[in-house]
N, C-alpha and C positions, 0 to 999 in steps of 0.2 A: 614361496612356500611358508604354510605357516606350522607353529607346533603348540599343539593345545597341552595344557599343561593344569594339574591344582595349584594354587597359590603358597601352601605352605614352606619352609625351609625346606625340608629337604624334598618338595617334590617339584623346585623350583632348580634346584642342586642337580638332580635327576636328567629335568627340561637342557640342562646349560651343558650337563659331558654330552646330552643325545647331541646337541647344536653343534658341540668342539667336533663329537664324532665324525658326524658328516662333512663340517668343512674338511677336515683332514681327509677324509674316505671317497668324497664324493663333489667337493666343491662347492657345497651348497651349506648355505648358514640362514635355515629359518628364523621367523619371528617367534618370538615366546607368545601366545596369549591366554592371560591367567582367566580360567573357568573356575565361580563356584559351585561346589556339587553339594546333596544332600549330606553325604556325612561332614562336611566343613560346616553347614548351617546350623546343623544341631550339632552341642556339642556335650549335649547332657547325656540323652539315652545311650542304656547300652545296646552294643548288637543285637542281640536277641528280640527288644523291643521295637526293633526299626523294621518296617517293612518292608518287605519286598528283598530283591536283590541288587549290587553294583552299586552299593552306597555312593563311594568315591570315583565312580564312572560313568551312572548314565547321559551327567551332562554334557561330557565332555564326549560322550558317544552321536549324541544327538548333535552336537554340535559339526561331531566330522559327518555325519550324512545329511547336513543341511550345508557344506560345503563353506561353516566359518572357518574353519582348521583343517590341513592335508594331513595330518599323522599326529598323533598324541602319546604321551608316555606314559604309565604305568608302574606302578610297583607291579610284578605279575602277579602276586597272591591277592592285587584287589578284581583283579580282571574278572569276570565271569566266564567259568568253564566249555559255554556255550555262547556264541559271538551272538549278535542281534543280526539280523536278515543286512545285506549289505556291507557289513564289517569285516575284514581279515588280520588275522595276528601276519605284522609285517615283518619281524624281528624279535628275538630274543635276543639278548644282551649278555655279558660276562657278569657271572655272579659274585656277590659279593658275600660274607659269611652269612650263613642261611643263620647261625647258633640263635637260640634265647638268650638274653643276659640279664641277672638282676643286681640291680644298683641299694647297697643296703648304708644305710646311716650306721657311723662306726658303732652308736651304742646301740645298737640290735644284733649287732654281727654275734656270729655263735660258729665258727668252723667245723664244729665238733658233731653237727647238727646237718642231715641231707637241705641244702643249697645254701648251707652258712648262714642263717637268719634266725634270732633268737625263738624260743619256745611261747607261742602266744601271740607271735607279731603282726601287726596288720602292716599288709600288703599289695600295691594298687594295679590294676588289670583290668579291662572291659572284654578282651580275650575270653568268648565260651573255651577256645582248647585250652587258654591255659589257666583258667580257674578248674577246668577237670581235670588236669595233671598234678596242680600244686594242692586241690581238696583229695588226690591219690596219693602224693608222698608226701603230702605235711597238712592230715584233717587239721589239726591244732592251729593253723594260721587263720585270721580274719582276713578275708580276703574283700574287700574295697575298689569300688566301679572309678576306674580312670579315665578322664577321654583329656582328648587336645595332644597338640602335633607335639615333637619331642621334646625342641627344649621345654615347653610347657609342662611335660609332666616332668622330666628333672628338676624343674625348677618346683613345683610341690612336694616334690620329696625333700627338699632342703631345705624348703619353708616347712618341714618335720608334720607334712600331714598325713606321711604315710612312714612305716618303720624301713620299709622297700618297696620298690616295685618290678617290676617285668617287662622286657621293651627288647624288640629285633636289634641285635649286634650290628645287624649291617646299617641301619639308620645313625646312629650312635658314630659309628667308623666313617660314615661320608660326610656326616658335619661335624668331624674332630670337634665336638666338644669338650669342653674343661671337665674333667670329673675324679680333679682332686678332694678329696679330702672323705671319698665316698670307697667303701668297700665294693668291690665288683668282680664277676665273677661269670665267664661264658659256661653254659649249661651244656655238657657233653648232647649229641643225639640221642647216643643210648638211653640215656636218662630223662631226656627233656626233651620230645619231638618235636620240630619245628612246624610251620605250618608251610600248605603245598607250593611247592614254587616261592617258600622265601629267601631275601636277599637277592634275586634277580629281575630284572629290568625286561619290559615287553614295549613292543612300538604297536602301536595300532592304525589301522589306514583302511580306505575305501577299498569293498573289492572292485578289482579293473584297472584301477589307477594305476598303470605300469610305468609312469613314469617315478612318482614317489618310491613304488615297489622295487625300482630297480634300484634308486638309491639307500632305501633301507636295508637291504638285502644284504648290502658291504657289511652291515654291521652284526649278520647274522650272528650266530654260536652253533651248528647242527647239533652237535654233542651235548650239549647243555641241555638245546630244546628238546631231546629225547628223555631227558632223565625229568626235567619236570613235567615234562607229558605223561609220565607213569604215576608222579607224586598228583599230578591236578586229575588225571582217570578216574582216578578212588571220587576223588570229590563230586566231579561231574556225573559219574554214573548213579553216584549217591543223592544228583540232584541236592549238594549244600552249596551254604555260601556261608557268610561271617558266621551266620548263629550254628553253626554243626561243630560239636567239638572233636574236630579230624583233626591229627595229625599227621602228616606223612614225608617220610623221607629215604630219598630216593640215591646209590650209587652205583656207582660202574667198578667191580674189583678186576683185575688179570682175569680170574675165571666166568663172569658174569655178572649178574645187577642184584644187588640188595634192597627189599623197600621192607624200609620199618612201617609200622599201621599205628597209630595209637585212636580209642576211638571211644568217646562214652556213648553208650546206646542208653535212653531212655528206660526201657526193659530190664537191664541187667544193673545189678549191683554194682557192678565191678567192672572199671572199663576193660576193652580188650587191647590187647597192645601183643603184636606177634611180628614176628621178620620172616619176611619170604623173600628165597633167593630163585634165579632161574636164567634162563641164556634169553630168552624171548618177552619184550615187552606188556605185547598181549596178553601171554599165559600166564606173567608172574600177575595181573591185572587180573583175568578169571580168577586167580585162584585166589587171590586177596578177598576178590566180592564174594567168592561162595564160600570160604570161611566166617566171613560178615554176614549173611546170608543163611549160615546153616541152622536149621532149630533144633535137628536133635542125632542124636549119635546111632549107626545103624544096631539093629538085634542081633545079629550074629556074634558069636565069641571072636575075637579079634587075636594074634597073635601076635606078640612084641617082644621083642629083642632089646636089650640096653648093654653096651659095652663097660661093663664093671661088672666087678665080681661083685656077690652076693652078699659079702659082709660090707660092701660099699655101696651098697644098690639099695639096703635095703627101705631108706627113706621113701625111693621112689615105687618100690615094690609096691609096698604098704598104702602109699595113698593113691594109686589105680585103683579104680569099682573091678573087683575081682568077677560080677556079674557081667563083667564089659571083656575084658582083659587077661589072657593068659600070659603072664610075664617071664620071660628068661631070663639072667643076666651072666654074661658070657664072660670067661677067664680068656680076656683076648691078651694080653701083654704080663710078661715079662722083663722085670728091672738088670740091666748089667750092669757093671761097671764103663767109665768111658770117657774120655778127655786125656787131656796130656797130664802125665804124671807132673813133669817138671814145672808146667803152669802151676798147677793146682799149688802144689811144695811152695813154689814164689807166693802165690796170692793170697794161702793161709799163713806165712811166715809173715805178711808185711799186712795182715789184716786190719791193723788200725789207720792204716794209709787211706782207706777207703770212710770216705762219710758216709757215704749210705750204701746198702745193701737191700737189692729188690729181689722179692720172692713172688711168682706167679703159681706154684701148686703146691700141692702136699707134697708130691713127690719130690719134687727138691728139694721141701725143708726137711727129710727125712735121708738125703745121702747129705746136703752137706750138713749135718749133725753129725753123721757118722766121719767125714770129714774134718770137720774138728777135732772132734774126738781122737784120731789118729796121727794127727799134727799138733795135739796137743795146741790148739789156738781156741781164742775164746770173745768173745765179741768186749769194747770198751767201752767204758761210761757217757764217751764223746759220739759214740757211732750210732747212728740211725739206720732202724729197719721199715720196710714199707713191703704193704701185702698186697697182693688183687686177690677180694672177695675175702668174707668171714670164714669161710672151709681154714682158706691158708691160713689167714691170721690165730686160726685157733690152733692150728697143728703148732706155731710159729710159741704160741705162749702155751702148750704142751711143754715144749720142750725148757721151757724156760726163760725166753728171750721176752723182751719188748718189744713191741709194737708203737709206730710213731704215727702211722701214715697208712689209713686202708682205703683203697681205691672203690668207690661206688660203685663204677659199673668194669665187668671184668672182664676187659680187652686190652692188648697192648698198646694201640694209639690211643685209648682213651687216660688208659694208667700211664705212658710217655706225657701226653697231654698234661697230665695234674700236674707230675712232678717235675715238669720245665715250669711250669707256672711257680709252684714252689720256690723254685731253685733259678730264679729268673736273674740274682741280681751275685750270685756265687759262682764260683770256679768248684764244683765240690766234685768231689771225684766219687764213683760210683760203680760198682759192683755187682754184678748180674749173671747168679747163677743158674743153669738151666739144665735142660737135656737137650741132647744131641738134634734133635729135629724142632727144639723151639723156633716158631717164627721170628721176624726180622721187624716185626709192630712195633715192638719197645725200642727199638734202636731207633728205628727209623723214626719214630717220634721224636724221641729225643733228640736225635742227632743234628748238629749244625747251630745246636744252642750254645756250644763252648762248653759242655757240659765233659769230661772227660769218663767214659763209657767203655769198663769192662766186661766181657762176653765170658765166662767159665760155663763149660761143659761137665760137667757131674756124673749123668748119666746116659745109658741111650734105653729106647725098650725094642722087645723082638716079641716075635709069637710065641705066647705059651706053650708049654708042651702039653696040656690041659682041651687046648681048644678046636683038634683035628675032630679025637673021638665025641668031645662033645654033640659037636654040630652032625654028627654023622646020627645021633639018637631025636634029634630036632625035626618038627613040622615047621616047614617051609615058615616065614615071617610075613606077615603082610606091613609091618613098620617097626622101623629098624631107629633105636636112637645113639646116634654116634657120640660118645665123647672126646673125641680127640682126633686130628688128622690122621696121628698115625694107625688108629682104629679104621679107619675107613682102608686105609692100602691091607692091611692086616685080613680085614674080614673081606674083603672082596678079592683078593686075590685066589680067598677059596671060592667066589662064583656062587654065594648063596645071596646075591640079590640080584630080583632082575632093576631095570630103568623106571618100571612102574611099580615097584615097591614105595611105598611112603617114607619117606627118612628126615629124622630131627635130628638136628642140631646144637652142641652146647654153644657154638661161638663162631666169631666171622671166620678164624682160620680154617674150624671144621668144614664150616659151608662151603668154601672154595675148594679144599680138597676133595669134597662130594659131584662139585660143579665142573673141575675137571676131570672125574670121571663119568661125568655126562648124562646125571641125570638132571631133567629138567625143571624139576622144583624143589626147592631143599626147602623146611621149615625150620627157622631157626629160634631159638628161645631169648626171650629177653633177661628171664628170671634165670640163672645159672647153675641154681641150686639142686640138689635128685627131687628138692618139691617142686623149684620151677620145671624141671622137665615133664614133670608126673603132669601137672598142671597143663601143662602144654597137646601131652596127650590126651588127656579128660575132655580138654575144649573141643575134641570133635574131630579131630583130623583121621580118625580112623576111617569118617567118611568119606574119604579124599578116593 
């Protein structure tokens, strides 16, 4: 048997676990035989200028249907979304981190700055997705065409010809490279979408061949191949390949699948970038493409609902087309009191014990202020605070305090995420006040880093006494935008939406909460803010 392979580092790396795999799984230990293909020839143009499609695959395609090679390997984001006549995906493999990561020279470095790289810096990438991501949250960068296998462009960035660049975490992580002396930094998804199906491994093989098939087979993933099957959908029904700047990324929660979209169209100014959740493959897939797809928003007045009150809504109020849009916003929740007295007494008495202190809403920096205030405790010159999202961090220096630490994108494992990296190399002990139904993201990110991880309960919320009679004066909603999980158990419990009502989303907690009550596509916002929501709705989902 043989195994067709490209020749570079790491797609030679790649060739050598498929060969460990099999002998271990199957008994069989192919030949490597190294194929060059067009994108190893040229190594100047960028994608965009290369013709055609399968840069890094047709020859090693033609190779297995002329029967020099029985199975070849792949990175699967170079595969083409559509096999050639005779070919079968024989395997998907265990993936490795799908993230972006950019590697910056310490005197460029700027932390202060979205992806830590100073103001001005040229940055190198042949990437159409991620020259459209990095000209969307940092126009100000020179962004400079890179090619050549990895260590090749690490090693140009040290020869300082570039201030940083951008390159797949998981290429980086299979050939443990050295990359002392370099600032680096993996790029949350929320923030930075990966491209389809990266970081995972594809076998490829003749169809019929059942004897190869049956050995590659051991080295399946089903579960995997389903999620990059939704992430590579988007791409193949969109007919792209290297040059389309898709982004897509695909999960599986407890309640259903998430696929982030990131996408620049030609057409529009502004790339689109939205998350759709759903129970079913397919549909979360339609309903991606006909948001992609849609040109204009219907003429009827539309009715919407937003869970906030009106003195907090009203950002979002205001920038809905009032021609488009009848907006409500609903007094769904109600603050109490709630947690254990004698915690609380302990944790504000020994407040300085804590080195940092994480806030995820307004609403908790606004009980425990009242908290201090009652304990007469007050934060120290040693102690750090960290916010998810500018909302909080402004409530947070309202009230007077500092701010050390504000999370870009605002979810618990992405804000766990930063601050284990932060706090990577300390025992620091940490403080985490919340309310009663906060999720388990932050912990669970955190946790297992040695990081020592207090949970304080502050508050809980209940139903308004406001929001029976409200809704009893209301026209039905045709799209409902949740803020909060506990808003979705709140307002559905009154039974005013049906399963084909349209519903958005601030964040991945809400989306699951909506998911297990069963409806089958939640839209979720990328932007968290009442403009990203507002935004959210504008783009069209009215049509849905």
């Amino acid at each position: 048997m043989k195994l067709g392979t490209r020749g570079s580092d790491l797609a030679l790396w790649q060739a050598r676990l498929v060969r460990a795999s099999l002998l271990d799984a199957a008994g069989i230990e192919p030949e490597i035989v190294i194929i060059k293909t067009q994108g190893d020839k040229d190594q100047v143009a960028t994608f965009d200028k290369m013709e055609g499609k399968g840069f890094f695959t047709k020859e090693i395609e033609a190779a297995l249907l002329d029967r020099s090679v029985d199975l070849a390997v792949h990175s699967l984001k170079d595969l083409q979304t559509t096999m050639p006549g005779g070919l079968a995906l024989g395997a998907v493999l265990k993936r490795a981190d799908r993230r972006d990561m950019i590697l910056i020279r310490p005197e460029a470095a700027d932390p202060s700055r979205t992806l830590g790289v100073k103001e001005g810096a040229t940055i190198g990438t042949s990437s159409a997705r991620r020259v459209a991501q990095l000209r969307f949250l940092r126009p100000d960068l020179n962004i400079v065409a890179l090619r050549g296998n990895v260590p090749t462009r690490v090693q140009r960035l040290r020869e300082g010809r570039f201030d940083a660049i951008l390159i797949a975490a998981a290429g980086l992580d299979r050939l443990e490279l050295p990359l002392d002396g370099l600032v680096t930094q993996r790029l949350p998804e929320a923030l930075f979408v990966p491209a389809p199906g990266q970081g995972a491994l594809a076998i490829q093989i003749r169809e019929g061949d059942s004897a190869t098939q049956s050995a590659v087979e051991r080295l399946h993933n089903e579960e995997l191949a389903g999620i990059v099957w939704l992430e590579r959908e988007i791409l193949r029904r969109m007919d792209g390949g290297c040059q389309l700047p898709l982004g897509t990324c695909a999960d599986r929660t407890p309640e259903g699948i998430r696929l982030q979209v990131f996408l620049k169209q030609p057409t529009r100014e502004s790339p689109l970038r939205f998350v759709v959740a759903g129970h079913d493959k397919s549909e979360i897939a339609d309903a991606a493409l006909a948001r992609i797809n849609r040109a204009s928003a219907p003429p009827d007045k539309v009715n919407v609902w937003i869970t906030r009150e009106y003195d907090k809504a009203g950002e979002f109020i205001n920038a809905l087309d009032p021609a488009r849009f009848k907006t409500e916003a609903l007094s769904v929740h109600a603050m109490i009191e709630a947690g254990d007295p004698q915690q609380q007494s302990a944790s504000l008495k020994n407040l300085t014990a804590y080195d940092w202190v994480l806030f995820t809403s307004q609403k908790t920096v606004a009980r425990f202020a009242a908290l201090l205030k009652q304990h007469g405790a007050s934060f120290q010159s040693g102690q750090r605070l960290a916010a998810v999202g500018s909302r909080t961090a402004k409530a947070m220096r309202d009230q007077g305090w500092r701010v050390d630490f504000i999370s870009e994108v605002a979810d618990g494992k992405s804000f766990g995420e930063a601050m284990r990296a932060r706090l990577r190399d300390t025992n620091a002990r940490i403080l985490f006040p919340c309310g009663a139904k906060a999720s388990n993201d932050l912990e669970d990110s955190i946790g297992g880093s040695g990081l020592d991880f207090e949970r304080l309960v502050c508050y809980d919320t209940v139903e308004s006494p406001s929001l029976a009679p409200q809704l009893e004066r209301l026209a039905e909603p045709h799209l409902i935008v949740f803020t909060s999980p506990s808003a979705v158990d709140i307002l559905l419990s009154r039974r005013r939406a049906t399963r084909n009502t349209t519903v958005v989303s601030i964040g991945p907690a809400t989306t699951d909460r909506l998911l297990s009550h069963g409806f089958p596509i939640v839209w979720e916002t990328v932007d968290r803010s009442m403009t990203g929501l507002a935004a959210e709705v504008n783009s069209g989902l009215s049509a849905d």
